[in-house]
PyMOL Python script that loads the backbone (N, CA, C, O; Angstrom):
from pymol import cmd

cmd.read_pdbstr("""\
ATOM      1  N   UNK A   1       6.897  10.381  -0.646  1.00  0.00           N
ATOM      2  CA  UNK A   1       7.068   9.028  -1.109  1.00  0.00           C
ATOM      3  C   UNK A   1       6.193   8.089  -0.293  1.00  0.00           C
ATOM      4  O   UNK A   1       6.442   7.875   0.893  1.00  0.00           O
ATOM      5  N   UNK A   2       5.328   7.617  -0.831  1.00  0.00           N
ATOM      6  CA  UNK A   2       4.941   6.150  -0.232  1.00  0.00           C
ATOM      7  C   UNK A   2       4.446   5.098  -1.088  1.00  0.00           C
ATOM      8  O   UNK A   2       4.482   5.191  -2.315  1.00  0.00           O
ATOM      9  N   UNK A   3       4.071   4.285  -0.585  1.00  0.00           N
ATOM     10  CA  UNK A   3       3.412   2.999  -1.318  1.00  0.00           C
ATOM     11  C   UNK A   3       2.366   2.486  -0.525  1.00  0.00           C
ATOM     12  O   UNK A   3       2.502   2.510   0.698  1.00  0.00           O
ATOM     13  N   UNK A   4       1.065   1.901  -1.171  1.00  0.00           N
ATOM     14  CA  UNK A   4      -0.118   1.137  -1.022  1.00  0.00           C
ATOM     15  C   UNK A   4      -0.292   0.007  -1.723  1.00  0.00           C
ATOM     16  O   UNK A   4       0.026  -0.205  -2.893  1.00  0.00           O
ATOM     17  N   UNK A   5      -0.961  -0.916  -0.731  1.00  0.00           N
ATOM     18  CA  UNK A   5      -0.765  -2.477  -1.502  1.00  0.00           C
ATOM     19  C   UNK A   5      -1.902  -3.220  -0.621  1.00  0.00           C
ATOM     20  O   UNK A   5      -1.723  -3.120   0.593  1.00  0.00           O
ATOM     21  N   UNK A   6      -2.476  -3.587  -0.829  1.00  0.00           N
ATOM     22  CA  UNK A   6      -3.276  -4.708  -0.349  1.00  0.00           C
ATOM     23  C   UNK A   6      -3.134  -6.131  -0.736  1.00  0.00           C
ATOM     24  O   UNK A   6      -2.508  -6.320  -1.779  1.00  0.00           O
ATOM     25  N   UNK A   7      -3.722  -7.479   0.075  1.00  0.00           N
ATOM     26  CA  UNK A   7      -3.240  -8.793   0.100  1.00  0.00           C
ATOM     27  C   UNK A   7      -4.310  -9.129   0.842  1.00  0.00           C
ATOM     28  O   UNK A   7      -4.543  -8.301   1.723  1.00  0.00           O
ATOM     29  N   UNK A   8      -5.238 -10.285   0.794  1.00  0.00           N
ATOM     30  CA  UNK A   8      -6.734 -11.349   1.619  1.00  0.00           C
ATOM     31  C   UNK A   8      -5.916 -11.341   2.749  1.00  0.00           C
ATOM     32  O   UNK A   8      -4.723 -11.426   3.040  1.00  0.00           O
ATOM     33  N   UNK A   9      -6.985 -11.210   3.264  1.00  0.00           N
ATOM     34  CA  UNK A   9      -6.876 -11.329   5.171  1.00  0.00           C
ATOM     35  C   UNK A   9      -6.672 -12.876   5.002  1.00  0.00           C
ATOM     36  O   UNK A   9      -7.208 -13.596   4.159  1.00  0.00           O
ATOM     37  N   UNK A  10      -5.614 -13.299   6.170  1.00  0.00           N
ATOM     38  CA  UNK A  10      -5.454 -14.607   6.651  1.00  0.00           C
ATOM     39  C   UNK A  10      -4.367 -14.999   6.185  1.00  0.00           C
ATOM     40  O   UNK A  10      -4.089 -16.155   6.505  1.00  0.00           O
ATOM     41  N   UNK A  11      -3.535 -14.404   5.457  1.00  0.00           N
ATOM     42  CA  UNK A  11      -2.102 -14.816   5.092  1.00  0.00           C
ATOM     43  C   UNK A  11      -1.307 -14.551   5.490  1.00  0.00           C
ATOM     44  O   UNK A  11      -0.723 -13.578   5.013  1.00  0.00           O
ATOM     45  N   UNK A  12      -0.711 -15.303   6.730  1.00  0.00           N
ATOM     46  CA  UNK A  12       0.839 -14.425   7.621  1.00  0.00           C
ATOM     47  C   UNK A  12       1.877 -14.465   6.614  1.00  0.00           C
ATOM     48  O   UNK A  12       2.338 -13.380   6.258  1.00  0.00           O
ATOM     49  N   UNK A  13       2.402 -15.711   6.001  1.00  0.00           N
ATOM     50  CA  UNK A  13       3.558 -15.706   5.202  1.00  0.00           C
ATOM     51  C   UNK A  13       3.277 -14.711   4.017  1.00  0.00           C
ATOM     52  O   UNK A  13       4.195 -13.893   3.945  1.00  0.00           O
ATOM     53  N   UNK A  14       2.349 -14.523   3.106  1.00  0.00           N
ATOM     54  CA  UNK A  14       2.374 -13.486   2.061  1.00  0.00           C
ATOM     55  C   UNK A  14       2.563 -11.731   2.789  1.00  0.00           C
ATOM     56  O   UNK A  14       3.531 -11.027   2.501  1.00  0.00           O
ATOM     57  N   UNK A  15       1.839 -11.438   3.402  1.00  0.00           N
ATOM     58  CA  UNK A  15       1.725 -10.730   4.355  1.00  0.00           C
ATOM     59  C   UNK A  15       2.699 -10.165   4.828  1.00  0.00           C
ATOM     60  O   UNK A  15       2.676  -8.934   4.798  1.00  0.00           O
ATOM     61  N   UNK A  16       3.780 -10.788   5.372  1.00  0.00           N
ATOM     62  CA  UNK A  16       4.939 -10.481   5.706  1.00  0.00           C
ATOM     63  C   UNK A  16       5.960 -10.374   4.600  1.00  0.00           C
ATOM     64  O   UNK A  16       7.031  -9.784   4.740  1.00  0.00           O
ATOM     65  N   UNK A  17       5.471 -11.135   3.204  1.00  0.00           N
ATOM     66  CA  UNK A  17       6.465 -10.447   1.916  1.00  0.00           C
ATOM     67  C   UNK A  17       5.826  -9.517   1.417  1.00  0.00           C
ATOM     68  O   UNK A  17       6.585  -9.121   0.534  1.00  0.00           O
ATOM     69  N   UNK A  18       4.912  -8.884   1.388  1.00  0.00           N
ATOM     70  CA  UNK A  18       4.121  -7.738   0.785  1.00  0.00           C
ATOM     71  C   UNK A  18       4.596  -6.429   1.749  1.00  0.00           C
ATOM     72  O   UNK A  18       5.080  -5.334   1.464  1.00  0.00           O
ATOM     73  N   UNK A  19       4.235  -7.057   2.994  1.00  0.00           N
ATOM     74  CA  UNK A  19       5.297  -5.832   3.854  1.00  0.00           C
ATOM     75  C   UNK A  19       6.838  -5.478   3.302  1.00  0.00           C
ATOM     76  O   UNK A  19       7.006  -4.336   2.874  1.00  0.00           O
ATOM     77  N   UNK A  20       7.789  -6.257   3.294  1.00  0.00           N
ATOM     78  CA  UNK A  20       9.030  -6.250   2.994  1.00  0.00           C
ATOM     79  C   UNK A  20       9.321  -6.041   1.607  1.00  0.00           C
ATOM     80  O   UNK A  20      10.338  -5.503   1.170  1.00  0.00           O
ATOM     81  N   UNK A  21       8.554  -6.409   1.075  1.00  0.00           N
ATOM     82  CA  UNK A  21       8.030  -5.830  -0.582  1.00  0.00           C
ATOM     83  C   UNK A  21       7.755  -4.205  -0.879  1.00  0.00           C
ATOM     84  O   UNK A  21       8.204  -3.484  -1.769  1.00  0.00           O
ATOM     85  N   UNK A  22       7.133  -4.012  -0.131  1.00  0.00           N
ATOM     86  CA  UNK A  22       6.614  -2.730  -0.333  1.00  0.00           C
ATOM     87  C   UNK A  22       7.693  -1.887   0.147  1.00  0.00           C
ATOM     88  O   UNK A  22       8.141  -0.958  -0.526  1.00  0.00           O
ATOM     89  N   UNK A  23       8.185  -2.247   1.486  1.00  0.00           N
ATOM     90  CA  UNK A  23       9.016  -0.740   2.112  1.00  0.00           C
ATOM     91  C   UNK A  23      10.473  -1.161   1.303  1.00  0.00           C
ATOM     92  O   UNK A  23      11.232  -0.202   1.168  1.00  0.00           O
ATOM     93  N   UNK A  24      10.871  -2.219   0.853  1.00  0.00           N
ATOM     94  CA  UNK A  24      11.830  -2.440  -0.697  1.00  0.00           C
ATOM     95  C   UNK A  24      11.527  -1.791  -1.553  1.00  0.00           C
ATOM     96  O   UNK A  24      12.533  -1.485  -2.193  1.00  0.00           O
ATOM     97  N   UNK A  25      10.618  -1.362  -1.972  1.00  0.00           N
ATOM     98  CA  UNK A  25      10.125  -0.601  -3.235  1.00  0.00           C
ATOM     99  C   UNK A  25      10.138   0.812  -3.487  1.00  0.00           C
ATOM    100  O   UNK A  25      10.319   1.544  -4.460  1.00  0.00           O
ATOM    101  N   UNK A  26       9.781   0.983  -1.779  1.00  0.00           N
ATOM    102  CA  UNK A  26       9.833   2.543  -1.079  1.00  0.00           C
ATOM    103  C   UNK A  26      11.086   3.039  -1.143  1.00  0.00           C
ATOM    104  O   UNK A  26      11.428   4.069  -1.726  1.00  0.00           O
ATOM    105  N   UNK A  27      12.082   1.942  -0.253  1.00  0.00           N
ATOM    106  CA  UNK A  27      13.380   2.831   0.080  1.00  0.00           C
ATOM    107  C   UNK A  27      14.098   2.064  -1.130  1.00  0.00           C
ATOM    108  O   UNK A  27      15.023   1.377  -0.696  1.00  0.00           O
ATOM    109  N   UNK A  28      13.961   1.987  -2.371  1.00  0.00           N
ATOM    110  CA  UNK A  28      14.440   1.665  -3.731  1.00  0.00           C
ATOM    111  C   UNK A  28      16.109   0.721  -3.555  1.00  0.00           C
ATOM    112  O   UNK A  28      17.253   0.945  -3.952  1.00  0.00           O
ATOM    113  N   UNK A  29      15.335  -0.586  -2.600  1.00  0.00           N
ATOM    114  CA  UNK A  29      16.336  -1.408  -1.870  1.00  0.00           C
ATOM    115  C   UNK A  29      15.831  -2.545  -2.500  1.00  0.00           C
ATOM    116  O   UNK A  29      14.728  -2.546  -3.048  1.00  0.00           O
ATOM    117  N   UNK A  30      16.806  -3.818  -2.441  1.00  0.00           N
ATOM    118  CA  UNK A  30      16.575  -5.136  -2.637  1.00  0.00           C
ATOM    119  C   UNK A  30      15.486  -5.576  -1.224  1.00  0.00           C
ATOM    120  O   UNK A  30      15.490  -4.891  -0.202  1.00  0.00           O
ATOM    121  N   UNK A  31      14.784  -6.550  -1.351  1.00  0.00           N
ATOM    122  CA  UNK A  31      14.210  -6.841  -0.111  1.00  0.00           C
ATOM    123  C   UNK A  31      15.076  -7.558   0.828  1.00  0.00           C
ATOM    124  O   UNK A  31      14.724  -7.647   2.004  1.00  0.00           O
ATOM    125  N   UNK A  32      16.252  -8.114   0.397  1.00  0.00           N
ATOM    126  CA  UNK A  32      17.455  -8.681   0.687  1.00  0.00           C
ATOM    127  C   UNK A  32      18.507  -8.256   1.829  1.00  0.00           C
ATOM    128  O   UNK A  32      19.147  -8.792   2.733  1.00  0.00           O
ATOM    129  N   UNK A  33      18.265  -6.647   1.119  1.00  0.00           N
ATOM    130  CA  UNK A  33      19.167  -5.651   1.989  1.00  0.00           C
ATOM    131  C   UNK A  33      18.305  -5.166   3.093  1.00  0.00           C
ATOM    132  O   UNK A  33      18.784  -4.244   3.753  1.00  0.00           O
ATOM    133  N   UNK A  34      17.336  -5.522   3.369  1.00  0.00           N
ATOM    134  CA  UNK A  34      16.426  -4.808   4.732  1.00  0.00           C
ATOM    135  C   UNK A  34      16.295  -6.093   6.057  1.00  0.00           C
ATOM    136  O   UNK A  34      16.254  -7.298   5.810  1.00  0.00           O
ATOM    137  N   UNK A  35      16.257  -5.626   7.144  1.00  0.00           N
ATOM    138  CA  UNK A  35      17.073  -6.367   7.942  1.00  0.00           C
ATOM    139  C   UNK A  35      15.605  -7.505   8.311  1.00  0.00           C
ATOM    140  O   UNK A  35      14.508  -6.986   8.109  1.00  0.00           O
ATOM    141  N   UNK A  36      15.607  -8.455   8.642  1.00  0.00           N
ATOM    142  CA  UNK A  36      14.166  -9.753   8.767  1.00  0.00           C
ATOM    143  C   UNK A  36      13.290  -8.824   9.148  1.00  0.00           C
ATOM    144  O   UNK A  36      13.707  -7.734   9.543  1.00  0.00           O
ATOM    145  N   UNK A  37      12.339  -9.022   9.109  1.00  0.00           N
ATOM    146  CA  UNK A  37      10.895  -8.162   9.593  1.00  0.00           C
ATOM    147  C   UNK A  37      10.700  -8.756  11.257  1.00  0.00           C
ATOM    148  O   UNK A  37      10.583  -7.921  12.154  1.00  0.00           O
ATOM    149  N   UNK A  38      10.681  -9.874  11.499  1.00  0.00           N
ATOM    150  CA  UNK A  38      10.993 -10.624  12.854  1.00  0.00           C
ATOM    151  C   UNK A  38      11.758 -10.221  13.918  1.00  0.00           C
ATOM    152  O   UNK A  38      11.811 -10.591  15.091  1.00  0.00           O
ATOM    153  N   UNK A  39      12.383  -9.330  13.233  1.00  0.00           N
ATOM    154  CA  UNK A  39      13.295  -8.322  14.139  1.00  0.00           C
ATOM    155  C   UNK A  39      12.714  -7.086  14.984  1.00  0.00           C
ATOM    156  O   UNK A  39      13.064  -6.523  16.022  1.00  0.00           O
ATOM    157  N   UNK A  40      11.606  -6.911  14.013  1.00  0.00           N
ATOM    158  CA  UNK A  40      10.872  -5.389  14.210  1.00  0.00           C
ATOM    159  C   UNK A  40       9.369  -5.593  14.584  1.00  0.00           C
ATOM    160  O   UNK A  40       8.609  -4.631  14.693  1.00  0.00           O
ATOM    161  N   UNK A  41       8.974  -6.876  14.774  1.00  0.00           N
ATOM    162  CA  UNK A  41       7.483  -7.136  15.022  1.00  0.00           C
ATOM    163  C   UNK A  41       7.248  -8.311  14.912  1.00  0.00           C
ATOM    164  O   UNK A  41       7.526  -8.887  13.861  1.00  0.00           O
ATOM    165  N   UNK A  42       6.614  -9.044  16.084  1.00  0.00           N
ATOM    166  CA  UNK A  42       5.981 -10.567  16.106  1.00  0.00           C
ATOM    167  C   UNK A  42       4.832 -11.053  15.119  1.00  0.00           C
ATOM    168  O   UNK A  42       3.604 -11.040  15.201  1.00  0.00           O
ATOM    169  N   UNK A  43       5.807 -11.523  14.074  1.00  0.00           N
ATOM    170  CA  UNK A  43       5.088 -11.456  13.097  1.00  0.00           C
ATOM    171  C   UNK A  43       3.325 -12.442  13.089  1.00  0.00           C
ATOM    172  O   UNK A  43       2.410 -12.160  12.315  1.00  0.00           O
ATOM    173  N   UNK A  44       3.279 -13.372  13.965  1.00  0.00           N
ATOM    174  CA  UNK A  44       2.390 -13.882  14.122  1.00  0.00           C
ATOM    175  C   UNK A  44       1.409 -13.422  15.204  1.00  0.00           C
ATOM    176  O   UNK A  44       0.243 -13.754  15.415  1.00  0.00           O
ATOM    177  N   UNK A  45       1.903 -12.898  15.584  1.00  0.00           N
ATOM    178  CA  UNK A  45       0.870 -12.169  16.707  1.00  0.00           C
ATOM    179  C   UNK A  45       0.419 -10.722  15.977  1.00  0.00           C
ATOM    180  O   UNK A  45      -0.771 -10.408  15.976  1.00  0.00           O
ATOM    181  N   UNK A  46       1.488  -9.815  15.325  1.00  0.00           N
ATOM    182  CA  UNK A  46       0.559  -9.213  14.081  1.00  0.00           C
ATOM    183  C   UNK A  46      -0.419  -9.885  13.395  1.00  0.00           C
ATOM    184  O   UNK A  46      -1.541  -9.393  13.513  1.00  0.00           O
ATOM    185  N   UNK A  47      -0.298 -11.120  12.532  1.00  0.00           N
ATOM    186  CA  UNK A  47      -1.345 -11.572  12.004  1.00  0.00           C
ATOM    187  C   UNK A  47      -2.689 -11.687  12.973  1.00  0.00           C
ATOM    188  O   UNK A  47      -3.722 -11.063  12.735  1.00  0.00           O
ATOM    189  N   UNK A  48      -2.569 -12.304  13.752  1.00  0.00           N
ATOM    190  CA  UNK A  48      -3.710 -12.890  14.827  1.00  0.00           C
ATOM    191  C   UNK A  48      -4.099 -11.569  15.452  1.00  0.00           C
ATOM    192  O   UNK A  48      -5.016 -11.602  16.273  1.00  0.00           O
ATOM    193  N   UNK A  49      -3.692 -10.747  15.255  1.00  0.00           N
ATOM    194  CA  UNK A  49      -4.679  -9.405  15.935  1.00  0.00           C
ATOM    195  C   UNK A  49      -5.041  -8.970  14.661  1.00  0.00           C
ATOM    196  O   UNK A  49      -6.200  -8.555  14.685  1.00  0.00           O
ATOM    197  N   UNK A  50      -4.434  -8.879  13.356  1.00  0.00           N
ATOM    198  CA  UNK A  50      -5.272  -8.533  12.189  1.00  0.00           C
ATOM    199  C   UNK A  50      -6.867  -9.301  11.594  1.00  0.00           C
ATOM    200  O   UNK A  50      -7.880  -8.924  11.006  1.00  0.00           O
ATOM    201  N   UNK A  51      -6.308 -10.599  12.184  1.00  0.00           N
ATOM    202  CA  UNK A  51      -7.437 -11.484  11.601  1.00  0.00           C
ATOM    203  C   UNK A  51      -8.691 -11.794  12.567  1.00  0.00           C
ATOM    204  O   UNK A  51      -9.657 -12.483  12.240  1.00  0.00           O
ATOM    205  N   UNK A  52      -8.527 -11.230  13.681  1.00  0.00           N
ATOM    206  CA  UNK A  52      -9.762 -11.592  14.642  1.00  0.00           C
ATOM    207  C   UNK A  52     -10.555  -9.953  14.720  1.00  0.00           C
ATOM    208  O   UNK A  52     -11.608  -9.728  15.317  1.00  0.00           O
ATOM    209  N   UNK A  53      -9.897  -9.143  14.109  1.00  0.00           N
ATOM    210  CA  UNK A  53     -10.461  -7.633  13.763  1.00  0.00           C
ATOM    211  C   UNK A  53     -11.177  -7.033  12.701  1.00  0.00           C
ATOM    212  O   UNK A  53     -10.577  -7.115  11.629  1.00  0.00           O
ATOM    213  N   UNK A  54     -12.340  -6.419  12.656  1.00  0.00           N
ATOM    214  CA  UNK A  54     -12.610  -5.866  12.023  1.00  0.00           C
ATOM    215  C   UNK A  54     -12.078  -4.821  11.126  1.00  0.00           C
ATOM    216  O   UNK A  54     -11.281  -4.132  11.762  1.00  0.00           O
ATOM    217  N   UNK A  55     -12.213  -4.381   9.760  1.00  0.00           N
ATOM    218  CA  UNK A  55     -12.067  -3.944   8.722  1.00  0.00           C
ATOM    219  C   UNK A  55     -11.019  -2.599   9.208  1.00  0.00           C
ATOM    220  O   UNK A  55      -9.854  -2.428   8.852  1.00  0.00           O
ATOM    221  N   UNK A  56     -11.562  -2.025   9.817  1.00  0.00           N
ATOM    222  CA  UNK A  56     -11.264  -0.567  10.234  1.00  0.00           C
ATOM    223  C   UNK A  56      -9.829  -0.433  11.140  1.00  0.00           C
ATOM    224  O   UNK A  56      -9.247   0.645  11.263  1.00  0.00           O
ATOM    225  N   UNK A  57      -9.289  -1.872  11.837  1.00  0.00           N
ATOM    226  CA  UNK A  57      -7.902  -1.853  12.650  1.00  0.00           C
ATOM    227  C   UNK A  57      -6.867  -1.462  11.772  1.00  0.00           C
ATOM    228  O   UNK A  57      -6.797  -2.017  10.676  1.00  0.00           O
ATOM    229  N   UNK A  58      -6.145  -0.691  12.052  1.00  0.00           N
ATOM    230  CA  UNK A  58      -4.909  -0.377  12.137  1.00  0.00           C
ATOM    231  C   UNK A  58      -3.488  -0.651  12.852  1.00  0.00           C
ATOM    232  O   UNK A  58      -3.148  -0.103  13.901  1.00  0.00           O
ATOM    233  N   UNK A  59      -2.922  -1.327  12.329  1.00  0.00           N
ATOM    234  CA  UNK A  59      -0.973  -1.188  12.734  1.00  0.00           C
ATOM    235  C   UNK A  59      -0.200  -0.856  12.154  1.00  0.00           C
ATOM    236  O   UNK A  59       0.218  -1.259  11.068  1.00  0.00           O
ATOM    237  N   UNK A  60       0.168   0.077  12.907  1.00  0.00           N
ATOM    238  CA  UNK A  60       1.299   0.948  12.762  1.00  0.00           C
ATOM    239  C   UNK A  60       2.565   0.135  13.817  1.00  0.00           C
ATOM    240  O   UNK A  60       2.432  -0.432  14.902  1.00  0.00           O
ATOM    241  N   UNK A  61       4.148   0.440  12.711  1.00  0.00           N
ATOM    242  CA  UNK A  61       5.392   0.393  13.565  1.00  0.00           C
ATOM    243  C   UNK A  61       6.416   0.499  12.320  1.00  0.00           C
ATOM    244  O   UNK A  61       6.208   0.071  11.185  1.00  0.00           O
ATOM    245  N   UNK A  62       7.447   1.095  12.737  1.00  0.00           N
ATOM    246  CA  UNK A  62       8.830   1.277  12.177  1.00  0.00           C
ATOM    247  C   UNK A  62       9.430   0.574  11.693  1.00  0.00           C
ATOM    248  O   UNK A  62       9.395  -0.337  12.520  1.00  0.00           O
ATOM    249  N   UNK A  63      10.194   0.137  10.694  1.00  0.00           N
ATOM    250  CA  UNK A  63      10.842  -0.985  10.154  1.00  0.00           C
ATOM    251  C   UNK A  63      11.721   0.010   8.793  1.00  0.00           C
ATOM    252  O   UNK A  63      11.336   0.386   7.686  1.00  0.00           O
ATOM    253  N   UNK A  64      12.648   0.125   9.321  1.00  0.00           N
ATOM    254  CA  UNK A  64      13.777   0.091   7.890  1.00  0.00           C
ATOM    255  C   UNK A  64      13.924   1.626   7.403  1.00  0.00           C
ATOM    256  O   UNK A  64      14.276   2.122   6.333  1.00  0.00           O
ATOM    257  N   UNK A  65      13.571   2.087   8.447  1.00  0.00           N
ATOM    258  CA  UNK A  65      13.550   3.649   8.203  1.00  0.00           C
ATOM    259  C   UNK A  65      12.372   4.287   7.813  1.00  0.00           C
ATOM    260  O   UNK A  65      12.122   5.489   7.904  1.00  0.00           O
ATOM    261  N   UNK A  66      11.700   3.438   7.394  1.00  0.00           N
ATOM    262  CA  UNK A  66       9.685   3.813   7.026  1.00  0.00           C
ATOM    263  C   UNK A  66       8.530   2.787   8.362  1.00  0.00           C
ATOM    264  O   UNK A  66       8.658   1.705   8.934  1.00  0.00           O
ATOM    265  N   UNK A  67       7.089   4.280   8.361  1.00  0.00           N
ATOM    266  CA  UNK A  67       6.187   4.107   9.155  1.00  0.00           C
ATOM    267  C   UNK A  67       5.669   3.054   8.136  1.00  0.00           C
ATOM    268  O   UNK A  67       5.758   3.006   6.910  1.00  0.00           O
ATOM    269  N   UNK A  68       5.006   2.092   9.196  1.00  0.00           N
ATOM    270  CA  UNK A  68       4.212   0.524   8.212  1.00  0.00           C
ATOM    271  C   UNK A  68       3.134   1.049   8.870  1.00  0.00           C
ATOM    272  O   UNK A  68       3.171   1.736   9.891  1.00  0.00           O
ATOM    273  N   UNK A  69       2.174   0.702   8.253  1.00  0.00           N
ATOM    274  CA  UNK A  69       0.333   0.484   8.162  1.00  0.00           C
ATOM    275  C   UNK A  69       0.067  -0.063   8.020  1.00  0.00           C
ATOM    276  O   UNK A  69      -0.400   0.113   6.894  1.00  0.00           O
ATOM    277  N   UNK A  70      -0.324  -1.884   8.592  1.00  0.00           N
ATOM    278  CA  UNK A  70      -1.182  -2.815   8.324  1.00  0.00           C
ATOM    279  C   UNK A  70      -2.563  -2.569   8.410  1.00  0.00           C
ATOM    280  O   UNK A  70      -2.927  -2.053   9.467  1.00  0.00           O
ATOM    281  N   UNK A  71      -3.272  -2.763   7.717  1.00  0.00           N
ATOM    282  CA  UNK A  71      -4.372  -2.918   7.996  1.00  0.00           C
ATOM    283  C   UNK A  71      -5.439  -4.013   8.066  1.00  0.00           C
ATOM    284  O   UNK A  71      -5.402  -4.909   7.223  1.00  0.00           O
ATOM    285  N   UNK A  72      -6.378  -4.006   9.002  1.00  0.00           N
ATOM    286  CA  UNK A  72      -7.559  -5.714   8.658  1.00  0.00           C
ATOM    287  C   UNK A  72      -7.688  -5.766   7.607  1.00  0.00           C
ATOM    288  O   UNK A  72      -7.803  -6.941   7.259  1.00  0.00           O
ATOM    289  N   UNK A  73      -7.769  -4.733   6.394  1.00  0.00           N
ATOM    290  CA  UNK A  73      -8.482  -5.002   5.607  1.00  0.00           C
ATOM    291  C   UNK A  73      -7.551  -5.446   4.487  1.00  0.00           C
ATOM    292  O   UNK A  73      -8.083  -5.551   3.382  1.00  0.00           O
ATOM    293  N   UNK A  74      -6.131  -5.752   4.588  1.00  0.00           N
ATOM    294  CA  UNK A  74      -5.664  -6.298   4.052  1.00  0.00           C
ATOM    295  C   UNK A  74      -4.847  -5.212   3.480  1.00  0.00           C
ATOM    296  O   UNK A  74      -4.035  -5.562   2.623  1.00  0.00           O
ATOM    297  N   UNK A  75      -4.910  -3.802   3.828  1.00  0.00           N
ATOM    298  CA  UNK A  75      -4.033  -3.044   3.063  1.00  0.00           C
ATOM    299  C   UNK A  75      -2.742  -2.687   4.032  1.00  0.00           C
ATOM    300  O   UNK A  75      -2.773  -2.610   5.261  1.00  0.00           O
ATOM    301  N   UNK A  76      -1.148  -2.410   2.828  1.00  0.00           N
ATOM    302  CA  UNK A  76       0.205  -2.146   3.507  1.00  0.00           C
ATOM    303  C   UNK A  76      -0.022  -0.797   2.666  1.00  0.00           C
ATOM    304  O   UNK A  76      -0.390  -0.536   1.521  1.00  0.00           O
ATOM    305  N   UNK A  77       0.470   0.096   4.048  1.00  0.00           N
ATOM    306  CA  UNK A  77       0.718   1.559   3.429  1.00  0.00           C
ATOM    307  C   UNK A  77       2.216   1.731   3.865  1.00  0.00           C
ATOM    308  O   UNK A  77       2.590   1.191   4.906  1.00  0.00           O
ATOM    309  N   UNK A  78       3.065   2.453   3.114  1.00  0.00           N
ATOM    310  CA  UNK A  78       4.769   2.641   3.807  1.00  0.00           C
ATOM    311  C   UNK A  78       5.071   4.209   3.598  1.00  0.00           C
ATOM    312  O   UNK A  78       4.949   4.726   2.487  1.00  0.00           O
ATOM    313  N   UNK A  79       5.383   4.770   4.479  1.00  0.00           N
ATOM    314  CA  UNK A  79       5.859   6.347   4.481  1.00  0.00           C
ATOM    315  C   UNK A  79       6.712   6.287   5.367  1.00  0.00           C
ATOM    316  O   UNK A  79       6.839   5.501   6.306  1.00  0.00           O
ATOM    317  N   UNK A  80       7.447   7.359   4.964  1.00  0.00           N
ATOM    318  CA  UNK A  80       8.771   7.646   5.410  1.00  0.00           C
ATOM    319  C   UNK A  80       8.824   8.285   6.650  1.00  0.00           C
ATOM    320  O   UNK A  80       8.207   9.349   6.678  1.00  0.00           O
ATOM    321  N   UNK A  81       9.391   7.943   7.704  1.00  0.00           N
ATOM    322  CA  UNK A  81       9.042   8.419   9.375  1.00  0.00           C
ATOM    323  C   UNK A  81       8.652  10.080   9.334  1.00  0.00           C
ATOM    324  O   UNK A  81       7.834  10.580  10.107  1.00  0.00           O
ATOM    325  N   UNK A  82       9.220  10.665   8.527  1.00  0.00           N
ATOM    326  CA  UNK A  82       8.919  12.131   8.472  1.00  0.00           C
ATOM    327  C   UNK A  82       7.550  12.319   8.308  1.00  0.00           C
ATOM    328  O   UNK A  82       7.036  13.283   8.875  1.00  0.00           O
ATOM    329  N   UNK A  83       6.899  11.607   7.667  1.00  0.00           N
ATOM    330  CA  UNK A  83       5.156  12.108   7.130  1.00  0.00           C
ATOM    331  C   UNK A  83       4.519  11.057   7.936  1.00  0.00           C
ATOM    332  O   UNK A  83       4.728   9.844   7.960  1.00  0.00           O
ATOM    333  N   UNK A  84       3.578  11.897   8.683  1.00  0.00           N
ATOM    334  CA  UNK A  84       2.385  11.516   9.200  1.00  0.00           C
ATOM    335  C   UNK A  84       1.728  10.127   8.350  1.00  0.00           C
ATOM    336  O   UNK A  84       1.579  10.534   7.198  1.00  0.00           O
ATOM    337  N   UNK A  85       1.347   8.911   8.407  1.00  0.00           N
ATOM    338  CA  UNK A  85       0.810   7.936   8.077  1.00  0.00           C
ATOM    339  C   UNK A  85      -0.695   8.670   7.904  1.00  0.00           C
ATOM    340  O   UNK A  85      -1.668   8.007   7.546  1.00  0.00           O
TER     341      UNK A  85
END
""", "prot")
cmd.dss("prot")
cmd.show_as("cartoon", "prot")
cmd.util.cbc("prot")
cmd.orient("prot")
């Protein structure tokens, strides 16, 4: 199981619903029922290391029972802690 999604570099607030969007979609949850994302990662200091980086950065971290993948380039990947990202 996973999901891929991309969103333009420079958007913290979309950004952070496309995240919570996606691993909602994954673990076939309301985005409602998954606990703030703010909980699990500074969400603005994620942005600001995405946006001063080139194409190729990667973040990775845990949230809600699934591995997250931000990427510079604007892409959210979500897999389930069991599978390798």
């Amino acid at each position: 199981m996973g999901q891929d999604r991309w969103i333009a570099r420079g958007q913290c607030e979309e950004l952070v619903m496309e995240i919570v969007s996606t691993v909602a979609d994954d673990a076939g949850v309301d985005v409602f029922d998954l606990p703030p994302l703010t909980e699990t990662i500074d969400t603005e200091a994620m942005q600001a290391l995405l946006a001063g980086s080139d194409s190729s950065v990667r973040l990775y971290f845990e949230y809600a029972g699934r591995t997250v993948v931000v990427g510079a380039d604007g892409s959210v990947r979500v897999r389930d802690r069991k599978v390798s990202p």
